[in-house]
MIKE-346321 format. One line per 4 residues: number of its first residue (from 1); their letters; for each residue x, y, z of N, C-alpha, C. Coordinates in pm, whole numbers, plus 50000, padded with zeros to 5 digits. Example, Ala and Ser with C-alpha at 12.3 -4.5 7.8 and 13.67 -1.06 7.14 Angstrom:
REM MIKE-346321
1	AS	51319:49431:50780:51230:49550:50780:51320:49670:50780  51285:49775:50708:51367:49894:50714:51290:50003:50787 $
This chain:
REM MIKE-346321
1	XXXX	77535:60685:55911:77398:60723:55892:77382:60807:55767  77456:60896:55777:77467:60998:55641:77466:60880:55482  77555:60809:55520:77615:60751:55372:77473:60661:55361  77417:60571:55435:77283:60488:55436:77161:60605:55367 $
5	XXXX	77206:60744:55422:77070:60819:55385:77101:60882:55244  77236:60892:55208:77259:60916:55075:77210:60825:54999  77241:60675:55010:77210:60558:54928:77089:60545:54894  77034:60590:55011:76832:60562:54992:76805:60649:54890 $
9	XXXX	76855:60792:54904:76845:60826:54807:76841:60839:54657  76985:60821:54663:77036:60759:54521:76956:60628:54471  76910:60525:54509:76808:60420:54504:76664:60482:54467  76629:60536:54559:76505:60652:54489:76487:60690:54400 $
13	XXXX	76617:60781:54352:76604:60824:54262:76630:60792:54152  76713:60650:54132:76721:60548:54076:76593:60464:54042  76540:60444:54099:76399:60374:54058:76310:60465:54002  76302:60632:54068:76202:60684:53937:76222:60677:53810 $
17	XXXX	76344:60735:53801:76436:60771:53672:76351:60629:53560  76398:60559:53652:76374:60393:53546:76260:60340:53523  76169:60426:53576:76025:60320:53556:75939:60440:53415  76002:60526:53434:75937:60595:53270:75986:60537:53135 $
21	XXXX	76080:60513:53121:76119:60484:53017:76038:60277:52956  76039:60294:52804:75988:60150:52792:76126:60039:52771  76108:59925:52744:76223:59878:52747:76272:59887:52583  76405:59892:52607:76487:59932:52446:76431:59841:52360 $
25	XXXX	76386:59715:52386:76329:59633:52272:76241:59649:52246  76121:59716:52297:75969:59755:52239:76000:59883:52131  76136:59962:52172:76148:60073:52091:76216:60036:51943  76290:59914:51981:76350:59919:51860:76284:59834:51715 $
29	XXXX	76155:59766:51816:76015:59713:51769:75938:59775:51703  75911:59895:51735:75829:60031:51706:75900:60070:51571  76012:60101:51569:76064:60173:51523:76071:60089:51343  76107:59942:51389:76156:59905:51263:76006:59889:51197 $
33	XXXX	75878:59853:51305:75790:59827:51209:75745:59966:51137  75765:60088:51133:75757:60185:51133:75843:60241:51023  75934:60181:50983:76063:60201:50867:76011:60146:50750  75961:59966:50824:75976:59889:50676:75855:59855:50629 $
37	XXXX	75826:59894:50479:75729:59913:50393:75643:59768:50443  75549:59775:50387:75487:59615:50401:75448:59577:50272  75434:59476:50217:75431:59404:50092:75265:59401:50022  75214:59522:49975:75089:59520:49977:75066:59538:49820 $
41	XXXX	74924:59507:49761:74930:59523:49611:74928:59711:49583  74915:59756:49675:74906:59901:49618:75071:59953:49598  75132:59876:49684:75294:59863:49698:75345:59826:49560  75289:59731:49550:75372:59668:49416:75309:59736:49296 $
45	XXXX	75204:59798:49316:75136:59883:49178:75202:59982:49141  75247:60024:49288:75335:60161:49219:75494:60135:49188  75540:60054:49127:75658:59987:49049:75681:60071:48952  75759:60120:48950:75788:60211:48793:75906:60060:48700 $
49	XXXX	75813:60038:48626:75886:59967:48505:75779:59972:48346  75866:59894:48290:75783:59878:48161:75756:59735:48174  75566:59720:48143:75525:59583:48193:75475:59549:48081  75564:59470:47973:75543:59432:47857:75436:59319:47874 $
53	XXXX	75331:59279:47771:75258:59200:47761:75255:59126:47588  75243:59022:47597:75227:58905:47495:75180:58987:47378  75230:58986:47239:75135:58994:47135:75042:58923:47095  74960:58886:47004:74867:58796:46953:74981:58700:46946 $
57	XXXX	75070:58696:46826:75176:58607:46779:75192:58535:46917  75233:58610:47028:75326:58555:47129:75224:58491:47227  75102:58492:47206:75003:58477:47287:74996:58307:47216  74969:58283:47118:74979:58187:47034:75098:58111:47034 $
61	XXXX	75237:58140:47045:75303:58067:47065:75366:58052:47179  75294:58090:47298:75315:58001:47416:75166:57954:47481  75075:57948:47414:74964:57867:47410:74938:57723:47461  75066:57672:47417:75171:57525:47493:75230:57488:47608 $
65	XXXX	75285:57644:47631:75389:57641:47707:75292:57648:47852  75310:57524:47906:75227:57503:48010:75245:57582:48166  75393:57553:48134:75477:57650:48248:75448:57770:48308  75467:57789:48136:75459:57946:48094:75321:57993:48156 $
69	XXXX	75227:57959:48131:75075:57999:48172:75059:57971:48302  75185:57868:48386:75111:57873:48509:75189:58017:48576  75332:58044:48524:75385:58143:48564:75318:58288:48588  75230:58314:48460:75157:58388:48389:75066:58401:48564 $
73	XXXX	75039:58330:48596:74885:58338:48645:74901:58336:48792  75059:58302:48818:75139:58345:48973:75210:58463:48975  75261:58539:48867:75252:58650:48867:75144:58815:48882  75046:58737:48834:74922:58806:48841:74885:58852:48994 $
77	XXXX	74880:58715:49051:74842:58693:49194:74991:58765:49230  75050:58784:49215:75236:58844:49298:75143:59007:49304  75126:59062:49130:75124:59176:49110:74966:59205:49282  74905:59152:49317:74782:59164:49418:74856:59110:49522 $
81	XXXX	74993:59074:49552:75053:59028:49699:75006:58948:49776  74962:58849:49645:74955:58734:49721:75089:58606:49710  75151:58622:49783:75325:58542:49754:75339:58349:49789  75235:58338:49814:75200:58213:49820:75308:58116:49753 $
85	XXXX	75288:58128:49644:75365:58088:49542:75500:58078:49547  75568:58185:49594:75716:58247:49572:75802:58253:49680  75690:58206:49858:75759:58196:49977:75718:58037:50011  75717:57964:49906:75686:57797:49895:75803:57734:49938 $
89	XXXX	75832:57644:49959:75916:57518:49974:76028:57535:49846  76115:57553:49845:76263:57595:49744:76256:57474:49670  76240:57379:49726:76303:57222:49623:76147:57209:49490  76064:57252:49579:75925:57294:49494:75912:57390:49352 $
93	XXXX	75998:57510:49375:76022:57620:49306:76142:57575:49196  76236:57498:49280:76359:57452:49165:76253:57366:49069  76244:57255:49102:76146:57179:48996:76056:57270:48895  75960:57340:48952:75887:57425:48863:75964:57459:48764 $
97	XXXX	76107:57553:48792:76182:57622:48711:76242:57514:48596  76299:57396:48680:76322:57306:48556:76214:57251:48431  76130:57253:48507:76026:57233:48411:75998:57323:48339  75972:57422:48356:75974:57578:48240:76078:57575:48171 $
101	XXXX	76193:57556:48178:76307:57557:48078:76285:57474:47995  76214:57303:48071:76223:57204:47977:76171:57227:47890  76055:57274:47925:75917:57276:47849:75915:57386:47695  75989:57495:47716:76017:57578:47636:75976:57534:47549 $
105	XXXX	75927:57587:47396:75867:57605:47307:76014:57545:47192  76026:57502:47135:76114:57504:47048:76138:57611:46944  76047:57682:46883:76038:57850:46802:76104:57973:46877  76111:57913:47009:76146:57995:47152:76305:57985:47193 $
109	XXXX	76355:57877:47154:76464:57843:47204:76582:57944:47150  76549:58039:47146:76659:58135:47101:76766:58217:47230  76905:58220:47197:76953:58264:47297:76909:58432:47404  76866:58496:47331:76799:58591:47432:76690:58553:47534 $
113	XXXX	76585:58428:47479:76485:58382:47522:76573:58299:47650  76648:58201:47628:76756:58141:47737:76781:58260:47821  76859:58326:47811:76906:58419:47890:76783:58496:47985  76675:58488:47900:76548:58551:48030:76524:58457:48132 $
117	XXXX	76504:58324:48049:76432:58223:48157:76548:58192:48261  76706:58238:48227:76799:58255:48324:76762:58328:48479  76733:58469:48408:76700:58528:48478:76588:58538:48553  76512:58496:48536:76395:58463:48597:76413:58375:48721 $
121	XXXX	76498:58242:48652:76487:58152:48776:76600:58250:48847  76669:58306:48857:76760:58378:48922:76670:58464:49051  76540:58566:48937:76522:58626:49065:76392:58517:49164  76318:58421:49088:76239:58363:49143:76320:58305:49264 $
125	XXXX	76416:58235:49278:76536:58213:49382:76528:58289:49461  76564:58449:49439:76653:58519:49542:76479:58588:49563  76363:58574:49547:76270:58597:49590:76226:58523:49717  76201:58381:49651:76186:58275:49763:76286:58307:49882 $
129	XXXX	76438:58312:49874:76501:58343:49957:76487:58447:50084  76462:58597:49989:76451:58650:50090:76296:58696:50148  76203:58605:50097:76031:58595:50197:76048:58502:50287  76173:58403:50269:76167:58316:50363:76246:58328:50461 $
133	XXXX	76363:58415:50485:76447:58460:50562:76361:58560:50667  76357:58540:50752:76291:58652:50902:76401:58777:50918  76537:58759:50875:76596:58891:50903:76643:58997:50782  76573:58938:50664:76529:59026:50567:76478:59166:50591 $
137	XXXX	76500:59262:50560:76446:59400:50552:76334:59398:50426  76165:59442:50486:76058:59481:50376:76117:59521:50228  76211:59613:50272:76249:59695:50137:76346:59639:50073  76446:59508:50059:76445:59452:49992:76371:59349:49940 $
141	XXXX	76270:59258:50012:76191:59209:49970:76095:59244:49840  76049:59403:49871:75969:59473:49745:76065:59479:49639  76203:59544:49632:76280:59483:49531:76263:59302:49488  76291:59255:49538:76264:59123:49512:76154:59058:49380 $
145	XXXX	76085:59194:49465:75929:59141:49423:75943:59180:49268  75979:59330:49238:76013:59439:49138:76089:59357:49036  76198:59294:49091:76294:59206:48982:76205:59064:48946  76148:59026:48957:76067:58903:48919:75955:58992:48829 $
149	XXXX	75875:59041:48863:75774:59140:48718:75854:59186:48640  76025:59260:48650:76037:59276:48550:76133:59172:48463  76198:59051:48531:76203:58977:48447:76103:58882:48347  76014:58914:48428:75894:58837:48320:75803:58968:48202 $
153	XXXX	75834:59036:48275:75831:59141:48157:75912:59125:48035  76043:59145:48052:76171:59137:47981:76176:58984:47886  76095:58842:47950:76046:58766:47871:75975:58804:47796  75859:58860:47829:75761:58903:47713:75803:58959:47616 $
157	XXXX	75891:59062:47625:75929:59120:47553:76030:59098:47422  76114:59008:47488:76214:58884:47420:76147:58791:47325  75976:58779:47361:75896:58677:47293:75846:58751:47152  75784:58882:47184:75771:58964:47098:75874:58989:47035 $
161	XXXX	75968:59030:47061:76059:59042:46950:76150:58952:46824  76172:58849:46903:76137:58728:46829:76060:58691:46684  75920:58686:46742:75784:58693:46649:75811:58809:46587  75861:58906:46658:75837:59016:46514:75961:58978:46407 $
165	XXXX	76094:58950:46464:76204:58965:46317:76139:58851:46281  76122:58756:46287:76061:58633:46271:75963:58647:46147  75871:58735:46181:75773:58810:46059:75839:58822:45962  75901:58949:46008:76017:59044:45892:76067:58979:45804 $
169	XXXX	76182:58870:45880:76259:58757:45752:76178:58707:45673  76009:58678:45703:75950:58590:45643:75889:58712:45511  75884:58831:45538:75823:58917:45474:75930:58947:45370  76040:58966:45388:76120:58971:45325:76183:58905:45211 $
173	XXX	76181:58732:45237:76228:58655:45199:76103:58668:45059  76001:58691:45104:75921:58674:45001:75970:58775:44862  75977:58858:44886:76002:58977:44831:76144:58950:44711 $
């Protein structure tokens, strides 16, 4: 009798104990949405980089570059978080990229200019990758995001510089 009236007990007090608490997976639910940043344009505004933009020259000589302008104008939409673009279909994104290389400008084809559009498709890749992966963490994703503006920055910048020695020799030569 004793040991039956212990048990009831212990059961009792077993069932209060357990009905306060929530279950470990709503907490660990809570918790992560609560950690990881969310992908918003005020998010991506506050990027600390240098966000080089086209000169006249460089504005002009990718005027052509068809690629180039559509890139131009999916970046824009990235910088406002809209990722449409960049969490697309991969075999979609490879093509694009081949086509931007193809397309390149010939005045352009200089090895620093290669080496951006390297990088670019590099992070455009590991972008797509990780918006499309579910066990991605927010906060690499916003990196993600960070390395694609500033490789297309780092194009721009490659373009400009270009056009400028480009000038120079020509200023020079005259001389």
């Amino acid at each position: 009798m004793r040991i039956g009236f212990f048990l009831l007990n212990a059961c009792f007090l077993l069932l209060l104990n357990c009905g306060d608490d929530k279950p470990s997976s709503e907490n660990n639910t809570e918790e992560s949405i609560n950690q990881q940043p969310i992908i918003t344009a005020k998010a991506i505004d506050g990027f600390k980089y240098m966000d080089y933009v086209l000169s006249s020259r460089g504005e002009i000589a990718v005027a052509d570059w068809e690629k180039y302008q559509e890139l131009a104008i999916q970046i824009d939409y990235l910088k406002n978080a809209d990722l449409s673009f960049f969490n697309g279909d991969k075999e979609l994104l490879k093509k694009f990229i081949e086509e931007f290389k193809a397309q390149t400008p010939e005045l352009l084809k200089t090895n620093p200019i290669i080496s951006r559009t390297a990088i670019i498709e590099t992070t455009l890749l590991r972008l797509n990758e990780n918006l499309t992966l579910d066990n991605i963490d927010s906060q690499l994703k916003l990196e993600s995001v960070k390395e694609v503006l500033v490789a297309f920055s780092n194009l721009n910048y490659q373009i400009n510089k270009k056009l400028e020695r480009d000038l120079y020799e020509k200023i020079k030569s005259e001389y």
